[in-house]
C-alpha positions in Angstrom: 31.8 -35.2 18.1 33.4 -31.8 17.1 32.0 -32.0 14.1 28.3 -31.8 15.5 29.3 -29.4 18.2 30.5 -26.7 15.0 27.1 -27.8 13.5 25.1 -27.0 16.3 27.1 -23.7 17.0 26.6 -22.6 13.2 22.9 -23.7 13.1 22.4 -22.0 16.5 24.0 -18.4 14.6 21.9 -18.7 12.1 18.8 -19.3 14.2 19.5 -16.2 16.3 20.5 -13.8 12.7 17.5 -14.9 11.4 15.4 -14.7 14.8 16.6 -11.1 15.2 16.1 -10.3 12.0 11.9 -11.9 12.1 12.1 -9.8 15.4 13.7 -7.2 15.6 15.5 -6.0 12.4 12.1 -5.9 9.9 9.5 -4.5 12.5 11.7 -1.0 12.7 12.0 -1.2 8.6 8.3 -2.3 8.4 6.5 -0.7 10.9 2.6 -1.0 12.3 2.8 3.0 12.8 -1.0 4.6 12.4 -2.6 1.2 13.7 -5.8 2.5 15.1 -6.9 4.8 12.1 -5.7 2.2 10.0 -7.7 -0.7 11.7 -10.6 1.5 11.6 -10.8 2.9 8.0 -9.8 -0.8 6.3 -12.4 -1.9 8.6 -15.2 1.0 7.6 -14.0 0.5 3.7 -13.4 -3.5 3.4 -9.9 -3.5 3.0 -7.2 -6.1 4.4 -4.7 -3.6 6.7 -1.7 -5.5 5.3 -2.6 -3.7 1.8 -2.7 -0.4 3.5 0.0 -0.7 5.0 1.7 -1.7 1.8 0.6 1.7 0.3 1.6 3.1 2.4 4.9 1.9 3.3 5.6 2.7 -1.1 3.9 5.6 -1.0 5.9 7.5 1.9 7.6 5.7 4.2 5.6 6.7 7.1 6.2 10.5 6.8 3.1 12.0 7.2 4.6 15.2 5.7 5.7 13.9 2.5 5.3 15.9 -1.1 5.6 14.1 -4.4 6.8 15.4 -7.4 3.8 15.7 -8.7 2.0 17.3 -5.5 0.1 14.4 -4.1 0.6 14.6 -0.1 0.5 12.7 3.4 1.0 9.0 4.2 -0.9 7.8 1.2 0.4 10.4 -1.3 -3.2 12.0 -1.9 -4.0 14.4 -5.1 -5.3 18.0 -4.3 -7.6 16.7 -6.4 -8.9 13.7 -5.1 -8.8 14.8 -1.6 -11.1 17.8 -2.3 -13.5 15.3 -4.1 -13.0 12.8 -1.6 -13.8 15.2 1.1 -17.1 16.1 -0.8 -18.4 12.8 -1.5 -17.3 11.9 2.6 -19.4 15.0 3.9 -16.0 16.1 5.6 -16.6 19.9 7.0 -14.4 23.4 6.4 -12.3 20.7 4.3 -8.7 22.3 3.3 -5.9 20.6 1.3 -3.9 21.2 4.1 -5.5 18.7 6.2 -4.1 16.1 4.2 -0.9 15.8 5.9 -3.5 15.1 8.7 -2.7 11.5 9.3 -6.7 10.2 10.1 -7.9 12.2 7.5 -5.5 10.8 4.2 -5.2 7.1 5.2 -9.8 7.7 5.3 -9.5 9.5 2.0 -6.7 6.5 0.8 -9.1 4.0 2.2 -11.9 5.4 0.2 -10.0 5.4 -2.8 -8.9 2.3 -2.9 -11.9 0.8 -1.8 -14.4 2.9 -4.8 -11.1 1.5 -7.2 -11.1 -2.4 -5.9 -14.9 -1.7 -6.5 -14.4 -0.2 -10.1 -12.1 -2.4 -11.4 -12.1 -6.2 -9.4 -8.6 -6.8 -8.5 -6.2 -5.7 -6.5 -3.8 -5.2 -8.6 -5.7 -3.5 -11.0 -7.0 -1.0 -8.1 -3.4 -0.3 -7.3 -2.3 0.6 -10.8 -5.2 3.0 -11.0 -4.3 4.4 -7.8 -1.5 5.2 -9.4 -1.7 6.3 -13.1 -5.0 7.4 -13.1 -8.6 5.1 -13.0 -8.3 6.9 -16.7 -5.5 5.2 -17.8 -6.3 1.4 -16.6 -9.6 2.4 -18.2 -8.0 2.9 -21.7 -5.7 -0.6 -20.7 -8.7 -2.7 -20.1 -9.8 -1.8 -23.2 -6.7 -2.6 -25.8 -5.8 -5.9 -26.1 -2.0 -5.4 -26.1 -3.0 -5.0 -22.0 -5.9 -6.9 -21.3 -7.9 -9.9 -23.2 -10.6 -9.7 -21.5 -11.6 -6.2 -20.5 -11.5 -6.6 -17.0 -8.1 -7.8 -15.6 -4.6 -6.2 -17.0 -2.1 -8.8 -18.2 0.7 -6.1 -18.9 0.8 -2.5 -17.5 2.7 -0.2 -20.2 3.6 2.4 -17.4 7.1 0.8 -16.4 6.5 3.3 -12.9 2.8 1.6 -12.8 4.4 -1.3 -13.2 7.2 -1.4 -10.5 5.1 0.0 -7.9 2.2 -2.5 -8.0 4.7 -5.2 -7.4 6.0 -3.9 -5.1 2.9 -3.2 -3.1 1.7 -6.7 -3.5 5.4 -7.8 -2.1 5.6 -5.3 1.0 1.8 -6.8 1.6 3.5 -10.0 1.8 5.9 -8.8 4.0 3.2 -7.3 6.3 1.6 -10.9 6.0 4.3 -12.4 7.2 5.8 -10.5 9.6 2.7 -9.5 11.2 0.3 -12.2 10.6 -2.2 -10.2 9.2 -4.8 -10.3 6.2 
């Protein structure tokens, strides 16, 4: 009898730790900030919101004024770049690179993007490493068989960054998944 009393006291701790943790823990380290312009520009570009999420969760942990080392900028870590050509292509008005810390207007350019590279390239994953080497680079990779066989999906992605960072999008997706129960 005391034996299933301890059991039911330990199962009952764990049950709570990992209730709290589903519940309360992850939403604060994985959170649903930006839901609205999120909901709308995955919804306008054909993307699953757990993805964006995803990228942006790797990309800058929320902070909508984040600079990388290499100058890209906002939430979804947007090239001067790509955000003035983005902004061309989108008919967006007295455009600055400024307005990229502008939270509606980089996750609508990093919707964009994402969606014209899932377009270009068919996957994913692919789409994510040229987000971030370069739609160049995966190019070149599609096209050398130590990295593709078959031109179109990548079976090994020599960037070691490239690499680390499309898995862990695809994982912190899954988290959103999870946690969330979205697509």
């Amino acid at each position: 009898m005391k034996i299933c009393i301890k059991l039911a006291k330990i199962t009952l701790f764990f049950a709570v730790v990992i209730l709290l943790c589903r519940f309360v823990v992850l939403p604060h380290i994985f959170p649903k900030k930006y839901q609205q312009e999120i909901n709308y520009f995955c919804q306008q570009y054909e993307l699953s919101p757990s993805l964006v999420y995803a990228v942006i969760f790797t990309e800058s942990r929320f902070d909508k004024n984040a600079i990388s080392s290499k100058d890209a900028k906002g939430l979804m870590q947007i090239g001067e770049i790509t955000g003035e050509w983005a902004a061309e292509l989108l008919d967006m008005e007295q455009y600055q690179k400024q307005m990229l810390f502008e939270p509606n207007i980089n996750i609508q350019i990093g919707c964009w993007y994402l969606n014209k590279l899932t377009n270009q390239f068919g996957t994913t994953q692919t789409a994510l490493a040229a987000y971030n080497a370069g739609s160049g680079n995966v190019s070149k990779w599609l096209q050398d068989s130590h990295y593709s066989d078959d031109g179109k999906t990548l079976i090994d992605i020599p960037y070691g960054e490239t690499k680390r960072y499309v898995k862990k999008v695809m994982f912190v997706q899954k988290i959103y998944q999870w946690l969330y129960g979205m697509i």
